[in-house]
C-alpha positions as CSV (number, residue, x, y, z in Angstrom):
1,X,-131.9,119.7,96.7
2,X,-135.6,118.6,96.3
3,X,-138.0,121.1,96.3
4,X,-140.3,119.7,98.7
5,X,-137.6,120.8,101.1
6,X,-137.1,124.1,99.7
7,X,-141.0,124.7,100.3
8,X,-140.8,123.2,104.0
9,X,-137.8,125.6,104.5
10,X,-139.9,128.4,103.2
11,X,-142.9,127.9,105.0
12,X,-140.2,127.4,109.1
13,X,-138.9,130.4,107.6
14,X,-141.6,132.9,107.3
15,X,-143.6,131.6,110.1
16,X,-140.4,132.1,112.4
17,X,-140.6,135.6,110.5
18,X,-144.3,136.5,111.4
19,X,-143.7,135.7,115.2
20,X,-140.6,137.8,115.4
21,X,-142.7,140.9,113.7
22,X,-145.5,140.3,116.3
23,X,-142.9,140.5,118.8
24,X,-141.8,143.5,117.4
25,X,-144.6,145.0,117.0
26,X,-146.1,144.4,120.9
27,X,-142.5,146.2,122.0
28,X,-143.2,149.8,120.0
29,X,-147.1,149.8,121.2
30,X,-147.8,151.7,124.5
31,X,-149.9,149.9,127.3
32,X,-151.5,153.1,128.6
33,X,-152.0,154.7,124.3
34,X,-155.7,155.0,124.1
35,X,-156.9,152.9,121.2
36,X,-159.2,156.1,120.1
37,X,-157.0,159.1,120.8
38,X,-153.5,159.2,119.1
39,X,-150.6,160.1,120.9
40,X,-149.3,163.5,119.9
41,X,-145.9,164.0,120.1
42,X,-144.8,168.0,121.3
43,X,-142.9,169.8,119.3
44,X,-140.7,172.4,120.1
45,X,-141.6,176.0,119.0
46,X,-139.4,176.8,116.1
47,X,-139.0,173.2,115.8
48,X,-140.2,171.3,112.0
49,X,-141.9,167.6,112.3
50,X,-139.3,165.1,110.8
51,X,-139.9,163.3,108.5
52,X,-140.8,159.5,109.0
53,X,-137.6,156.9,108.6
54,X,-138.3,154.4,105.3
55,X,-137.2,151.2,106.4
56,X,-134.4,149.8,104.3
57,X,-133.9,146.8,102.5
58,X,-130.9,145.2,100.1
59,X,-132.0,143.9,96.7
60,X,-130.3,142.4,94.0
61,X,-131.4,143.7,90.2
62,X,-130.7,140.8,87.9
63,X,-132.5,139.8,84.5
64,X,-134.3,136.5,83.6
65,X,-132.3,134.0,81.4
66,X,-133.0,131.0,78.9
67,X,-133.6,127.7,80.9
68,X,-134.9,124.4,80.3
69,X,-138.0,123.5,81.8
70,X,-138.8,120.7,83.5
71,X,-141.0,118.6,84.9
72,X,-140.4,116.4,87.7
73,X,-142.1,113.7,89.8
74,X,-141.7,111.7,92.4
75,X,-141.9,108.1,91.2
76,X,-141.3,104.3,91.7
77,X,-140.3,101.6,89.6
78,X,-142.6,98.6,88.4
79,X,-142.7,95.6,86.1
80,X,-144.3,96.7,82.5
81,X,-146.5,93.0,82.6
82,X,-146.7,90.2,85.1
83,X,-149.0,87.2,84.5
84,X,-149.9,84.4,86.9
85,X,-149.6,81.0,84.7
86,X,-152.9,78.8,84.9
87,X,-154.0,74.9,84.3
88,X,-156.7,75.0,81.7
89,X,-157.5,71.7,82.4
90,X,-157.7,69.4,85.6
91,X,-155.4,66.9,86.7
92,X,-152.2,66.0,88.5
93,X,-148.8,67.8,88.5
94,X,-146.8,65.4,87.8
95,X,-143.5,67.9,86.9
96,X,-142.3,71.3,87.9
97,X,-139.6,72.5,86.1
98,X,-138.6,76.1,87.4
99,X,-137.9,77.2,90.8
100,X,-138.4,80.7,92.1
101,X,-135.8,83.2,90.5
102,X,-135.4,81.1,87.5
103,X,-135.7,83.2,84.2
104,X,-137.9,81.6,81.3
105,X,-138.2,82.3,77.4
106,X,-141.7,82.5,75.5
107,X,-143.0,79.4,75.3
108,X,-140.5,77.2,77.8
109,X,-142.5,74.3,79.5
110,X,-142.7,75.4,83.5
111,X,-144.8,72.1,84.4
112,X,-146.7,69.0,83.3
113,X,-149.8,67.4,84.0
114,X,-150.3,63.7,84.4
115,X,-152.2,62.7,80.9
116,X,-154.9,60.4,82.2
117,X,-156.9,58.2,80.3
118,X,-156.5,60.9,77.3
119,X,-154.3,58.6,75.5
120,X,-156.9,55.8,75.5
121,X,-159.4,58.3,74.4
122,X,-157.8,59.6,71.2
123,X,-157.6,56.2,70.3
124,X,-160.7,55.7,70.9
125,X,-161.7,58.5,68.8
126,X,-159.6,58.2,66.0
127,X,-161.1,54.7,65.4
128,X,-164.6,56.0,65.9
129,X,-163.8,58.3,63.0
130,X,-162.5,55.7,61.0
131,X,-166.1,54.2,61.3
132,X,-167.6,57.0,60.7
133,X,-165.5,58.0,57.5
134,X,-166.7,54.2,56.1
135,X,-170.1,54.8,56.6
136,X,-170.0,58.2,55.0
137,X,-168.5,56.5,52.2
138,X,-171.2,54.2,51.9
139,X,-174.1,56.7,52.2
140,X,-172.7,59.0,49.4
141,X,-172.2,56.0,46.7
142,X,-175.8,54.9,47.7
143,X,-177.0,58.6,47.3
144,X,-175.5,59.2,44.2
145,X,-176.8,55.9,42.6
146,X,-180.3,57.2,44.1
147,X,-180.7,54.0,45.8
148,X,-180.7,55.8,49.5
149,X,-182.9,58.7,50.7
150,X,-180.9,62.1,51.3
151,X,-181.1,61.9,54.8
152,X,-179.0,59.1,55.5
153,X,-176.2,60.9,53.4
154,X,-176.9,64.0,55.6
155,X,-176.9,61.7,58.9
156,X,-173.7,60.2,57.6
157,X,-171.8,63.0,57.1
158,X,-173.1,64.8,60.8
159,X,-171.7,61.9,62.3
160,X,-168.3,61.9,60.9
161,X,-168.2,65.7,62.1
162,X,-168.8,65.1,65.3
163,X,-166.1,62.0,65.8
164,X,-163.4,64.7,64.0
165,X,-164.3,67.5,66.6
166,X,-164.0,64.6,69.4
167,X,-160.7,64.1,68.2
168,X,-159.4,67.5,68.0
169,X,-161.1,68.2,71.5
170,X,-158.9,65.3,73.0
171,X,-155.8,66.5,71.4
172,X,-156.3,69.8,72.2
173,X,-156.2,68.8,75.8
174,X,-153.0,66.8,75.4
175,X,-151.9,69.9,74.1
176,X,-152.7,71.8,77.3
177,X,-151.0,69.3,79.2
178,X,-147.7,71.2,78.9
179,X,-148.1,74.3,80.7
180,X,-146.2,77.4,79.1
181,X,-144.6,80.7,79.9
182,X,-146.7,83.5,77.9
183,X,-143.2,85.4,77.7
184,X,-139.9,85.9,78.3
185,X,-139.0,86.8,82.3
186,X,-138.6,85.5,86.1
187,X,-140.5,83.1,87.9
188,X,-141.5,85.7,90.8
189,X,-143.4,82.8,92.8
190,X,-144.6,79.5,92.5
191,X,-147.6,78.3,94.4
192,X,-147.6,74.8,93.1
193,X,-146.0,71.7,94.0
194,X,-145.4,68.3,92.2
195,X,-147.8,65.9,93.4
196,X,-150.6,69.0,93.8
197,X,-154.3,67.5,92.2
198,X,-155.7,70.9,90.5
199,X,-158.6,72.2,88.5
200,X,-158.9,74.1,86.0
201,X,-157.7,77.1,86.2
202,X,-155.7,76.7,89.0
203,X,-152.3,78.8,89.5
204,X,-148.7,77.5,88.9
205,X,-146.2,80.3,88.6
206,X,-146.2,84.3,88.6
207,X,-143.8,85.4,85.8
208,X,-143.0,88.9,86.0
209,X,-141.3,90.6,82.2
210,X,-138.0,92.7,83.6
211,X,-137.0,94.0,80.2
212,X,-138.3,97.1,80.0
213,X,-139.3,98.2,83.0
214,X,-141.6,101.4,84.0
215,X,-141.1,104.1,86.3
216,X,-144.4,105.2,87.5
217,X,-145.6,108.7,89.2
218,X,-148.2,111.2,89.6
219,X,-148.0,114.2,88.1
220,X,-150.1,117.6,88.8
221,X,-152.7,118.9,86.7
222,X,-150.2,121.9,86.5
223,X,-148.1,119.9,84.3
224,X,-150.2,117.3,82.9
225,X,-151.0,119.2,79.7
226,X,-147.1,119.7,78.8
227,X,-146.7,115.5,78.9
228,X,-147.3,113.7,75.8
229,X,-146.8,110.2,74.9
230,X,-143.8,109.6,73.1
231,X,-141.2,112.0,74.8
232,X,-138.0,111.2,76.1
233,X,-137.6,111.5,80.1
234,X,-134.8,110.4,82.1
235,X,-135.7,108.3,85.1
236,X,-133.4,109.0,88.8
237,X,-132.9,106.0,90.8
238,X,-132.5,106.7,94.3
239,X,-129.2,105.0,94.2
240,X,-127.8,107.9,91.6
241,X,-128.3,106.1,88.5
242,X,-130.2,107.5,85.6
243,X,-132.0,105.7,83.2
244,X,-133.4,107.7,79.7
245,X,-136.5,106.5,78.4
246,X,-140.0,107.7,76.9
247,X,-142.9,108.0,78.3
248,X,-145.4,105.3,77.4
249,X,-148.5,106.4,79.2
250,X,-150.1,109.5,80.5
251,X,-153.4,109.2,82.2
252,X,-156.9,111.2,81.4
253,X,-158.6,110.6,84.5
254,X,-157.1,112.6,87.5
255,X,-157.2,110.3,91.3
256,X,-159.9,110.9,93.0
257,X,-157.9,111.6,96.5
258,X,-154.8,113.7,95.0
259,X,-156.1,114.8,92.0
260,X,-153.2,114.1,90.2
261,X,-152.4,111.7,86.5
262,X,-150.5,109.0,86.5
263,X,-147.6,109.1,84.1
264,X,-145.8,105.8,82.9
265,X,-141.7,105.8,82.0
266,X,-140.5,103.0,80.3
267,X,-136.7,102.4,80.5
268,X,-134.9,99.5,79.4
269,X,-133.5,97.2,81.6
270,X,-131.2,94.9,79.6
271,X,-129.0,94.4,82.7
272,X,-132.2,93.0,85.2
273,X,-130.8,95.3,87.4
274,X,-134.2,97.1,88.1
275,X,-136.4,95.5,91.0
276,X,-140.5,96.8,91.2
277,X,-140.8,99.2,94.1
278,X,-137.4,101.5,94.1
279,X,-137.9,105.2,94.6
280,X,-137.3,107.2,91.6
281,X,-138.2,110.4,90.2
282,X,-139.4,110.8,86.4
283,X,-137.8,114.5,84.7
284,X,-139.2,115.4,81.6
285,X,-137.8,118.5,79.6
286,X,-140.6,120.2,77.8
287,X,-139.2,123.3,76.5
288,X,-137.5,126.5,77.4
289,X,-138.7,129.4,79.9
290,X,-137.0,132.5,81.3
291,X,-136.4,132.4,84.8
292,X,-134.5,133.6,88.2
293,X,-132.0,132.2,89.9
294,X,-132.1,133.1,93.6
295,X,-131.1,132.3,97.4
296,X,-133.4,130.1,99.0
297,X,-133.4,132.6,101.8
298,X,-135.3,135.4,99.0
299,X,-138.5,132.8,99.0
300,X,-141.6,134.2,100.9
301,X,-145.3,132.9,101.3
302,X,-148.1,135.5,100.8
303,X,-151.1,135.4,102.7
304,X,-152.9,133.0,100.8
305,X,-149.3,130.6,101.3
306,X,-148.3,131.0,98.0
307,X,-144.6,130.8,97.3
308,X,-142.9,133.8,95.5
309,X,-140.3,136.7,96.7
310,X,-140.9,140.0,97.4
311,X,-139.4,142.9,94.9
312,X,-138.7,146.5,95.0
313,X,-140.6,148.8,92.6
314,X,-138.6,152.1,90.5
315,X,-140.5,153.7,93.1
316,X,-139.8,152.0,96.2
317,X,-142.6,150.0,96.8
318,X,-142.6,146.5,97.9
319,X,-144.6,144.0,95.7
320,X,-145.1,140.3,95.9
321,X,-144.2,138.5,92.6
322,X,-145.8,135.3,92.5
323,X,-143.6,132.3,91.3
324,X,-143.0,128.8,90.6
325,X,-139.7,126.5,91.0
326,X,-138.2,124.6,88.1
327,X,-135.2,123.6,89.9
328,X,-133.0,123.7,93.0
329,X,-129.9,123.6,94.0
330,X,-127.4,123.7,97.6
331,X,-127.4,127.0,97.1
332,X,-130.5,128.7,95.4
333,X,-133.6,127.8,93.5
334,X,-134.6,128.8,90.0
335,X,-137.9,130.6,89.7
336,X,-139.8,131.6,86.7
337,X,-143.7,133.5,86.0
338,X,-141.7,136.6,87.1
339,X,-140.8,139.7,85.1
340,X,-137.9,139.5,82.7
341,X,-135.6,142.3,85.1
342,X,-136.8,142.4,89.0
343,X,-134.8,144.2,92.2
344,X,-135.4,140.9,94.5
345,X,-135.2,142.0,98.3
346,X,-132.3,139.7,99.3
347,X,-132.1,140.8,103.1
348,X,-135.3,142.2,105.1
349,X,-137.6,141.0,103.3
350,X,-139.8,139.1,106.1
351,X,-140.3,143.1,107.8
352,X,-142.0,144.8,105.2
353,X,-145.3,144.4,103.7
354,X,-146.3,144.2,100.1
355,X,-147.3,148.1,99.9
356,X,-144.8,149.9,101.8
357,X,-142.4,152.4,100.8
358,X,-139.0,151.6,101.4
359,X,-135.3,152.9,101.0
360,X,-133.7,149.8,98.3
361,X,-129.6,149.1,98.8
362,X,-128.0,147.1,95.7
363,X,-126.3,144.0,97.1
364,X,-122.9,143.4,96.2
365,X,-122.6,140.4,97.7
């Protein structure tokens, strides 16, 4: 049982409560009772004034035991890295060589780009440094033999530079020709077509990295403190599978709208069974805690909406123990933030008021 619905049950339940005790209430109050003069009952002479009935309620006296604590949000799942593959330089896409749903390894060729004139130009290049290689030959001999000024060897030498760098510009183009997955996944879409003139920069694929996967959620800044990076979690697929993992991020700064973190599972996924957007919930243990396991039907609100249950006192007065749930179940909830031994009402609880004196029955039930 989620909690959520345990608090919506809660909340139907005592507001179904509070009508029923206005109701009650209107049926014992007299239409003609002044509001300022009491009603005074006679009493016959001889007679002694009873004493008021307490109302009476059943409680169940139980004691707090060890239980792990948890903490749990409601999560989906999501790629850990996606990357949309770009041309770096322009030209024409001559091959595409992955369809959608096709899975890729680091460094597989996905496309090609026509190669131009490039070819033509390298050559160019390299013979341009050929030249320029003789005639840095020729100014160094001449400068060391003093027979030419400095400058020309300095000329000579710039020159040669800048026909390498043109030819390790061009290859480096040639290079980019090949267009490359950045790592190992699925081809989640391809925009691009063979035949498709692009420029730089333009996009060819979306690769999306299955293995691991997250499971992401937000978490309240009632918990946030207990989460560190590192620890184990288990993530619960909506489908009844559980996946254990670690969590791998935990955010600092809360949402603006919900104030709660984001907190980041990841869980292997050697199987690719995992898809981005499934419901899940993240469950993190984070230590031990003494708490109370009791009937759903025990749970109150107090007037601020608060969730707790109501107790009895040694001395018979109803008190509202304030609580939080750790767990549910079909049958019950467990509770803790109470008092290590409590007498919980069980049945009456929604008549009496935090306050009033009442006559407690044990439950056997």
């Amino acid at each position: 049982m989620k909690i959520s619905y345990v608090i919506a049950a809660v909340v139907a339940v005592g507001t179904v409560a509070w009508v029923l005790s206005g109701e009650r209430s209107g049926v014992n109050s007299s239409p003609t009772a002044s509001a300022e003069t009491p009603a005074k009952t006679a009493v016959a002479p001889g007679a002694q004034a009873q004493t008021p009935t307490l109302a009476t309620v059943r409680v169940r006296t139980q004691s707090a035991v060890s239980r792990p604590r948890e903490v749990s949000v409601r999560a989906h799942t999501e790629a850990s890295r996606q990357a949309t593959v770009r041309t770096e330089i322009p030209g024409t896409l001559t091959q595409i060589l992955v369809n959608k749903g096709d899975r890729v390894k680091a460094g597989q060729v996905i496309a090609r780009l026509d190669t131009s004139d490039r070819p033509a130009r390298l050559a160019e290049a390299k013979a341009m440094v050929d030249q320029r290689q003789l005639e840095f030959n020729i100014a160094k001999s001449l400068g060391d033999k003093g027979d030419a000024p400095a400058t020309r060897f300095a000329a000579a030498k710039a020159a040669l530079e800048s026909a390498n760098t043109s030819v390790s510009r061009i290859q480096l183009e040639m290079a980019k020709v090949d267009i490359k997955a950045p790592f190992d996944g699925v081809i989640e879409d391809r925009p691009a077509q063979m035949g498709d003139v692009v420029a730089a920069g333009a996009a060819v694929a979306v690769i999306v990295d299955e293995d691991p996967f997250l499971v992401v959620g937000q978490v309240s800044e009632n918990d946030v403190a207990v989460l560190r990076t590192g620890m184990k979690g288990t993530a619960k697929l909506v489908d009844g599978r559980e996946i254990a993992g670690k969590i791998r991020f935990v955010a600092t700064l809360a949402d603006q709208q919900t104030r709660t973190f984001k907190v980041e599972l990841e869980v292997p996924n050697p199987d690719k069974a995992l898809r981005a957007g499934m419901t899940a919930s993240i469950v993190v243990p984070v230590g031990e805690t003494m708490a109370h396991y009791v009937s759903t039907a025990a749970l109150v609100l107090d007037d601020q909406g608060r969730m707790g249950v109501k107790s009895v006192s040694a001395g018979g007065i109803v008190e509202f123990q304030l609580a939080r749930v750790l767990g549910a179940t079909d049958e019950g909830v467990w509770l803790d933030g109470l008092p290590p031994t409590l007498s919980i009402i069980t049945v009456g609880q929604q008549f009496v008021r935090t306050g009033d004196v009442v006559r407690a029955v044990e439950d056997r039930g």
